[in-house]
N, C-alpha and C positions, 0 to 999 in steps of 0.2 A: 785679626781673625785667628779660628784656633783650629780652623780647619787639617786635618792631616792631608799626607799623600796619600792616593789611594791609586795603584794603578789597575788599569780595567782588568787584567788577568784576573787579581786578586778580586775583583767584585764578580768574575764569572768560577772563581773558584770555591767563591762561599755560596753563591747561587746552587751551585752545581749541587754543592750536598745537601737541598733542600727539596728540591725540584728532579722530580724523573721525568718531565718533559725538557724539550733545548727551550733556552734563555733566549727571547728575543726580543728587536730593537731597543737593546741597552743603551743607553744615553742618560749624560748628567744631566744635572738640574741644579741652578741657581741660586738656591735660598739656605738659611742657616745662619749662622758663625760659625757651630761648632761642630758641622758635618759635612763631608761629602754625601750627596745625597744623590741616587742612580734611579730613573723609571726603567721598567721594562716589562714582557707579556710574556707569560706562561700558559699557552692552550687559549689564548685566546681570552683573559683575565688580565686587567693591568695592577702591577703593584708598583713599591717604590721600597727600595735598602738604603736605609739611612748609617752611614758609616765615623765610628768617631773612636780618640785614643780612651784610653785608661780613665785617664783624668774627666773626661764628658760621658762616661760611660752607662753611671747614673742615670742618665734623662733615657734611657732607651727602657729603663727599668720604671721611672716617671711616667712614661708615656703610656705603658702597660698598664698599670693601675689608674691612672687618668680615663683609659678608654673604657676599663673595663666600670670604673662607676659611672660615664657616662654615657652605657651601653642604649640606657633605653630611652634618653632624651634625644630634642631634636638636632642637636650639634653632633657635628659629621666626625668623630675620630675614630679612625679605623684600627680596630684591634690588632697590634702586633702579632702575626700570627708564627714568626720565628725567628729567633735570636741566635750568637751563638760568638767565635771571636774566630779570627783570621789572622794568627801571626800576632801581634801586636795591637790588629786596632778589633772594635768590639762592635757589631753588626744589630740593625732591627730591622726584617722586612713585614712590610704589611700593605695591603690591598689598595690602591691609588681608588681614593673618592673624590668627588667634583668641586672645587673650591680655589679659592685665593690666600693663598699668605698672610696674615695678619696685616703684616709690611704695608701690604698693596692696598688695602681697603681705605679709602679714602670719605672726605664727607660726614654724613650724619652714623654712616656706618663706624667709624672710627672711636 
């Protein structure tokens, strides 16, 4: 795994400067190699800040053009809606939509 350290201040630090509402029920989340990845709720809207070093920093810029060509099909990626770096590690937050992890889908879906 190539996960960083991320400690929570730091994920309520880069929240902060994004957001003029409070940051609430922040809690990680499970999935990745190459990010810590944090849900939480801004006014009542859920997103998710996906955190990662230098070296993974790329995919948050991946991910961004990924959503944005597949804005108007029916696959769920939610448009980064802000980026930006924290010290060392390199930040994507964007709007939590309803689904499962690649990982997990099992079956005929796989």
């Amino acid at each position: 795994m190539f996960k960083p350290l991320v400690e929570i201040h730091q994920v309520r630090d880069a929240l902060a400067a994004h957001f003029d509402a409070p940051v609430q029920d922040l809690s990680p989340i499970d999935v990745g190699q190459m990010a810590r990845v944090f849900s939480f709720t801004v006014n009542g809207m859920n997103y998710v800040a996906r955190f990662t070093t230098k070296r993974a920093a790329e995919t948050i810029k991946k991910d961004r053009c990924i959503a944005d060509r597949l804005a108007s099909s029916i696959v769920p990626v939610p448009p980064i809606i802000h980026s930006g770096i924290s010290g060392d590690l390199y930040y994507g937050i964007a709007r939590r939509v309803p689904g499962a992890p690649l990982r997990a889908i099992h079956g005929e879906d796989n």
